[in-house]
C-alpha positions in Angstrom: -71.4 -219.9 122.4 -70.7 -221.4 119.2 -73.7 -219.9 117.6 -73.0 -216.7 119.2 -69.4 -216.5 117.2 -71.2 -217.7 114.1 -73.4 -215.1 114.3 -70.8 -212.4 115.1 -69.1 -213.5 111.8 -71.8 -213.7 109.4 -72.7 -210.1 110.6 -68.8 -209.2 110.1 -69.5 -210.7 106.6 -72.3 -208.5 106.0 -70.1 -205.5 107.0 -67.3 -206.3 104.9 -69.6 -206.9 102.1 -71.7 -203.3 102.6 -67.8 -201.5 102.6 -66.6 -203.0 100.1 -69.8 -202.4 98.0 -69.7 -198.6 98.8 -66.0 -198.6 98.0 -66.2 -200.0 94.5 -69.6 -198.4 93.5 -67.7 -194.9 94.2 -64.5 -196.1 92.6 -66.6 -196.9 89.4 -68.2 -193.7 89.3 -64.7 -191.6 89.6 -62.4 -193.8 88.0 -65.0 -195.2 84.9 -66.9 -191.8 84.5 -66.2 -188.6 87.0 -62.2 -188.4 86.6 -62.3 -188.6 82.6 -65.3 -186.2 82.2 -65.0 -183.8 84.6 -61.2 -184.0 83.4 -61.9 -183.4 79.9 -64.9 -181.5 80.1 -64.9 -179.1 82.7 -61.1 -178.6 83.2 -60.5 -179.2 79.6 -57.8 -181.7 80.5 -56.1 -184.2 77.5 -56.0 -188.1 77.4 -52.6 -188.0 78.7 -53.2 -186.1 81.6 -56.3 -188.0 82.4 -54.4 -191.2 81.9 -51.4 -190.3 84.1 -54.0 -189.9 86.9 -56.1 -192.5 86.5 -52.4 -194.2 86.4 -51.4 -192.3 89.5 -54.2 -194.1 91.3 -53.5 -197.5 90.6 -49.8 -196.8 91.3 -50.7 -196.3 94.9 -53.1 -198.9 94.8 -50.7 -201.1 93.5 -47.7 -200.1 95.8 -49.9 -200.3 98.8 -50.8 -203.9 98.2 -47.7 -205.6 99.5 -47.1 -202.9 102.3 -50.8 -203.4 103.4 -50.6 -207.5 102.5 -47.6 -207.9 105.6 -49.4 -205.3 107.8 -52.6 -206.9 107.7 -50.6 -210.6 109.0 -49.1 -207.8 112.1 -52.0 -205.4 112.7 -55.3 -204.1 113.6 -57.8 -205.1 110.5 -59.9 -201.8 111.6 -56.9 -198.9 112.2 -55.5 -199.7 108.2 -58.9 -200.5 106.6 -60.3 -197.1 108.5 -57.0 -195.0 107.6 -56.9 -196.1 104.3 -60.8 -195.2 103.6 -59.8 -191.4 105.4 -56.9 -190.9 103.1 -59.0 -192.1 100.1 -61.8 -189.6 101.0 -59.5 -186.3 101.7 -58.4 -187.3 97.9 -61.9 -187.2 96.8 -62.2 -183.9 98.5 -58.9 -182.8 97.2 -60.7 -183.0 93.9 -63.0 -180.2 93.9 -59.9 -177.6 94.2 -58.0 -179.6 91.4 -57.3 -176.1 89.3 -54.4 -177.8 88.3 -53.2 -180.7 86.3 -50.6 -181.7 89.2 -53.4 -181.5 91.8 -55.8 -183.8 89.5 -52.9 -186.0 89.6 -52.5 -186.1 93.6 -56.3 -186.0 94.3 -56.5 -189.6 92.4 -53.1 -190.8 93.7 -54.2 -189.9 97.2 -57.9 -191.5 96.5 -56.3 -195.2 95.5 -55.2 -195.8 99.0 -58.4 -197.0 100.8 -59.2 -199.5 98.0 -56.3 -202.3 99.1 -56.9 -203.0 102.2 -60.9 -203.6 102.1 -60.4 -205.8 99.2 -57.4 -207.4 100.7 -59.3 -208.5 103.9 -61.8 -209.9 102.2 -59.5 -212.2 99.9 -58.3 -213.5 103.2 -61.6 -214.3 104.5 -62.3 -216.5 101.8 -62.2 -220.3 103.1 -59.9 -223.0 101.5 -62.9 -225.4 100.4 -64.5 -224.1 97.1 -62.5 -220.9 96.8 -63.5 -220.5 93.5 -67.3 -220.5 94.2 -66.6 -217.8 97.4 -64.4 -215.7 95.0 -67.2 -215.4 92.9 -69.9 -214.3 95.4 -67.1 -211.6 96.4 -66.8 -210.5 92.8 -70.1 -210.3 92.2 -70.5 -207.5 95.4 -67.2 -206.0 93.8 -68.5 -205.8 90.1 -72.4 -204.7 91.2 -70.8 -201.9 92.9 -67.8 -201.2 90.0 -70.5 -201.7 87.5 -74.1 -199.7 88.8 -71.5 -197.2 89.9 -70.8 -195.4 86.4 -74.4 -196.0 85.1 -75.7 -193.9 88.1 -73.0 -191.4 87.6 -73.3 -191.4 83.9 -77.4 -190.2 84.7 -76.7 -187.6 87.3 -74.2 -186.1 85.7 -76.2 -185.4 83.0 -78.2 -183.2 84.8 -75.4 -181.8 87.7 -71.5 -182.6 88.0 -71.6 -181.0 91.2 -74.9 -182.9 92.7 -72.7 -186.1 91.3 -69.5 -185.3 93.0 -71.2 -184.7 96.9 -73.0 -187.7 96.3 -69.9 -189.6 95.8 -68.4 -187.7 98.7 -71.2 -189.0 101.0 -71.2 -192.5 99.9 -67.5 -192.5 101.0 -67.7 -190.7 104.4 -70.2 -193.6 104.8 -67.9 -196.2 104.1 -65.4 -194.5 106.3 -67.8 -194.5 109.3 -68.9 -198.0 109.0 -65.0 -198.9 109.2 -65.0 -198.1 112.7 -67.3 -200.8 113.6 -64.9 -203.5 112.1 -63.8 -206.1 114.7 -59.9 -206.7 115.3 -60.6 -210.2 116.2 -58.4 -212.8 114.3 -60.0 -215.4 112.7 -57.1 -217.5 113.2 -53.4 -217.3 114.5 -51.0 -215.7 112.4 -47.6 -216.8 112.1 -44.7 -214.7 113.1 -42.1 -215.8 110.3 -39.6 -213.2 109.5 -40.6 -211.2 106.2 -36.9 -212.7 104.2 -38.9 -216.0 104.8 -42.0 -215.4 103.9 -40.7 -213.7 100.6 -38.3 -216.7 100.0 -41.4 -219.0 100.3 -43.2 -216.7 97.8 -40.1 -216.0 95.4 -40.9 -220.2 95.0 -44.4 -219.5 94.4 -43.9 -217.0 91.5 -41.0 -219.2 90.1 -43.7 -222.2 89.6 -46.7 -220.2 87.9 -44.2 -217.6 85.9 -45.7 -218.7 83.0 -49.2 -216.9 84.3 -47.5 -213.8 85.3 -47.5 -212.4 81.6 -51.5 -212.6 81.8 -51.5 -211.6 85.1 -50.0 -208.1 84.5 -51.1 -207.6 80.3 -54.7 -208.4 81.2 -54.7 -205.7 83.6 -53.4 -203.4 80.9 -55.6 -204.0 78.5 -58.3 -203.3 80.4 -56.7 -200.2 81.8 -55.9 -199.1 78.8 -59.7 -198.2 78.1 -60.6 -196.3 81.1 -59.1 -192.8 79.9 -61.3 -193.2 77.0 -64.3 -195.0 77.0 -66.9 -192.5 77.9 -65.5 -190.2 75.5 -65.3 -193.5 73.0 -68.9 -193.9 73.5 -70.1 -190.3 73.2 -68.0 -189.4 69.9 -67.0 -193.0 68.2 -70.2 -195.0 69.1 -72.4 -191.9 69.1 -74.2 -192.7 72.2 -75.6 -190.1 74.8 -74.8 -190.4 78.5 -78.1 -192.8 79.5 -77.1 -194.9 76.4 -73.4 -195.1 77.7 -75.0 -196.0 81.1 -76.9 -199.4 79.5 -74.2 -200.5 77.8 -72.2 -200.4 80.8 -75.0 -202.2 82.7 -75.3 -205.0 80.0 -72.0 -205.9 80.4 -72.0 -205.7 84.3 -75.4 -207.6 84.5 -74.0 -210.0 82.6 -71.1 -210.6 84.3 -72.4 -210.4 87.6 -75.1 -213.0 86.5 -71.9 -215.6 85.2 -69.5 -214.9 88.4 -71.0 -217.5 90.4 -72.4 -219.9 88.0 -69.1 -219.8 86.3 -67.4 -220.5 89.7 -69.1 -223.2 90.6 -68.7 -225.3 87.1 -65.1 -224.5 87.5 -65.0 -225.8 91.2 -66.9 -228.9 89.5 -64.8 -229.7 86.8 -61.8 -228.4 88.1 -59.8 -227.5 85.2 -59.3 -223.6 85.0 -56.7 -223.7 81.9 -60.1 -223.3 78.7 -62.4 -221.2 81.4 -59.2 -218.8 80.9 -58.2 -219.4 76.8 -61.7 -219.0 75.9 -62.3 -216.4 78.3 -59.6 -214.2 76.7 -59.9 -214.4 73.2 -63.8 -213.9 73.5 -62.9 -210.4 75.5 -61.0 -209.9 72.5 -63.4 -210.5 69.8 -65.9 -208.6 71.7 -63.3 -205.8 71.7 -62.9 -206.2 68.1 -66.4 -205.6 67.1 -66.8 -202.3 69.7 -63.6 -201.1 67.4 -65.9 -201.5 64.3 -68.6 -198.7 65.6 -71.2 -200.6 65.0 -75.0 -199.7 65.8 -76.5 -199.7 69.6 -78.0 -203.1 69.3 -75.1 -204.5 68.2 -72.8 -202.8 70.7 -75.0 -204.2 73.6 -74.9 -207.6 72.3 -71.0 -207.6 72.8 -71.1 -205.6 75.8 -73.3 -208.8 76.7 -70.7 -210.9 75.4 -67.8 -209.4 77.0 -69.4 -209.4 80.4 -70.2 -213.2 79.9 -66.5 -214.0 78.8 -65.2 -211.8 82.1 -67.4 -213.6 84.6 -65.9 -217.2 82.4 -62.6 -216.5 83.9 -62.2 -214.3 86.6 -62.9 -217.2 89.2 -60.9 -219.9 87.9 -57.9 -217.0 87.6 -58.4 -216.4 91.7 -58.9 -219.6 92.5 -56.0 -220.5 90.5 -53.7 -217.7 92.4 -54.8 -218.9 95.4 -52.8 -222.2 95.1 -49.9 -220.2 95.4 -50.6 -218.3 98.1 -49.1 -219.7 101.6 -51.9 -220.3 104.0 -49.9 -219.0 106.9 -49.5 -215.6 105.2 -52.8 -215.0 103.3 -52.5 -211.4 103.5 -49.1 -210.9 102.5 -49.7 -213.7 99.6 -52.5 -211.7 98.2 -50.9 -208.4 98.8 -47.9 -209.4 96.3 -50.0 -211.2 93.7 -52.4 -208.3 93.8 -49.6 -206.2 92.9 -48.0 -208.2 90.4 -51.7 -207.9 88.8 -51.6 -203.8 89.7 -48.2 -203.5 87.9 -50.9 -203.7 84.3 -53.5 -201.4 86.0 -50.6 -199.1 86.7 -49.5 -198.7 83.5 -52.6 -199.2 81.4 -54.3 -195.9 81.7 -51.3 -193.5 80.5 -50.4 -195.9 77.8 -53.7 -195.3 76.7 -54.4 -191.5 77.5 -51.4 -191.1 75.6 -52.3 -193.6 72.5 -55.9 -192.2 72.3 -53.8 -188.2 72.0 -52.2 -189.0 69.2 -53.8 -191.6 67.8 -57.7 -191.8 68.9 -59.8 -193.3 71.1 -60.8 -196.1 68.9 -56.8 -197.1 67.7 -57.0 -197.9 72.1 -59.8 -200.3 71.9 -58.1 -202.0 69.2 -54.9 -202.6 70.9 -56.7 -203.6 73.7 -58.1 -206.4 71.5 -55.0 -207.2 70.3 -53.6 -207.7 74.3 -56.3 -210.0 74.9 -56.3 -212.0 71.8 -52.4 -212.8 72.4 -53.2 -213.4 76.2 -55.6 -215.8 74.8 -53.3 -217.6 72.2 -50.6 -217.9 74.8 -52.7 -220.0 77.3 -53.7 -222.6 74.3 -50.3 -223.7 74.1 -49.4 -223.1 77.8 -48.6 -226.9 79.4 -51.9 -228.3 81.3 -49.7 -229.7 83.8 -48.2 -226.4 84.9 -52.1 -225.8 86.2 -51.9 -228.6 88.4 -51.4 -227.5 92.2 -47.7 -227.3 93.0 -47.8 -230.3 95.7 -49.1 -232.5 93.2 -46.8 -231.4 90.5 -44.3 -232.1 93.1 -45.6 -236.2 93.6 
């Protein structure tokens, strides 16, 4: 019986793991590549308009996450993961009829709303003993599928938009069908306390690590900052052609997705996340720094390299370093509000950027992206060790 349930799991693993690769590989490919080219290109969109939808999207996203969070501690896993996929995929549909900038807008609003609670459930799958390692395994699925899904796009749409568009239509009614066969059984029993408590509980959660909350919402809006811009940064700053975009944006992923785990376990090891996080921000930055330059291929591929490496540093100790604070008896509404505290940077990101790169250029983006993470950076060298510490044992 035992091994029956253990096998039941590891197979509801695997399923988890297949969604959530599909949903990120497409939500690459639109968000990374699709949206800002067939945006600019074919419905001769501006930055700001592409950034207020790409914005649009991670508003949803972002608001989502708490709702989702507390419904997730309530509800069926499979109805919201399998309604949130369906509203995500009539977005994507939505799309193709986007004539208008206003429908752009609400086709990408309407497609961030499957992405919560896949990732969600899968944060709250993660066991309590070596978080960090497990978080990286589950980022290396999420960044495979973020990263390979722009190369691929960046290929095909070389040669069709439309061929590239149905295929990322398919991939989603695929992750929409596998939903169904997602299991409601709980892996443990969730507690009933009334939401006032449980935000109370959190409320003292946020009040101990408010020091991380500036990195927690500027990282994300650095980063979001680019994604307006960077294809059209590649193609007319960096003078690279759609394949050559493509291995640039598989250096850094490959890179990455090599570090995530190895990087997770040395932080497990030594246990101290505070330098996995100092040195993994002002690297980003410097990497940053040198794409600003325009310098040669070579060159841009070594800090594409570089940058990859420095995410995959700290992106595990940052999760496991969340997940301190997170109440075990309410995983899902725990992740829910952190994510969103993290979205709130996503969310406004990409139209500080579209909007920057109108009136300024795409490059004046990348360098105030540099900027962002090089102060991130500095502010964690003099941020108090002891305020890493888990909060019981700050407590003793």
């Amino acid at each position: 019986m035992a091994a029956h349930s253990k096998r039941l799991a590891g197979t509801e693993v695997a399923l988890f793991s297949v969604i959530l690769f599909l949903v990120e590989f497409v939500r690459g490919a639109v968000l990374i590549s699709f949206l800002p080219i067939f945006g600019q290109k074919t419905l001769g969109l501006n930055f700001d308009v592409i950034g207020v939808a790409i914005t649009a999207h991670y508003l949803i996203d972002t608001v989502l996450k708490m709702l989702i969070g507390y419904l997730l501690d309530r509800f069926s896993i499979r109805f919201i993961v399998h309604m949130g996929l369906f509203i995500s995929l009539i977005g994507l549909v939505l799309l193709q009829f986007s004539y208008q900038p206003w429908i752009f807008i609400i086709a990408a609003a309407l497609y961030g709303v499957g992405v919560s609670p896949i990732w969600i459930v899968c944060l709250t799958k993660v066991s309590e003993e070596n978080r960090a390692t497990q978080m990286g395994f589950l980022y290396t699925i999420w960044l495979v599928g973020l990263g390979s899904g722009p190369i691929i796009c960046n290929i095909i749409m070389d040669y069709s938009s439309s061929v590239t568009y149905y295929a990322l239509l398919i991939l989603s009614l695929l992750a929409w069908i596998l939903a169904l066969f997602i299991s409601n059984r709980q892996e443990r029993t969730v507690s009933t306390i009334p939401f006032r408590e449980q935000l109370v509980i959190l409320r003292s959660r946020l009040k101990h690590m408010k020091l991380l909350l500036p990195g927690m919402i500027l990282q994300t809006a650095g980063a979001g900052m680019l994604i307006p811009i960077l294809p059209s940064f590649a193609q007319n700053r960096l003078g690279m052609t759609g394949a050559q975009y493509s291995l640039l944006l598989l250096a850094g992923g490959a890179f990455t997705a090599a570090g995530l785990i190895p990087f997770g376990r040395l932080s497990d090891k030594l246990g101290g996340k505070k330098w996995f996080l100092v040195i993994g921000f002002i690297l980003i930055a410097a990497g940053l720094y040198g794409l600003a330059l325009e310098p040669p291929l070579w060159q841009c591929l070594l800090l594409a390299a570089i940058l990859g490496a420095s995410y995959a540093s700290l992106l595990p100790a940052w999760n496991a370093l969340l997940a301190t604070y997170v109440p075990p008896q309410q995983s899902g509404l725990g992740w829910g509000i952190f994510s969103t505290v993290e979205g709130i940077g996503g969310m406004i990101g990409p139209v500080i950027g579209g909007f920057i790169a109108s009136a300024q250029g795409e490059s004046t983006v990348v360098w105030y992206s540099a900027i962002l993470f090089g102060v991130i950076g500095f502010f964690y060298i003099w941020f108090p060790f002891r305020s890493f510490a888990e909060p019981d044992n700050r407590a003793k």
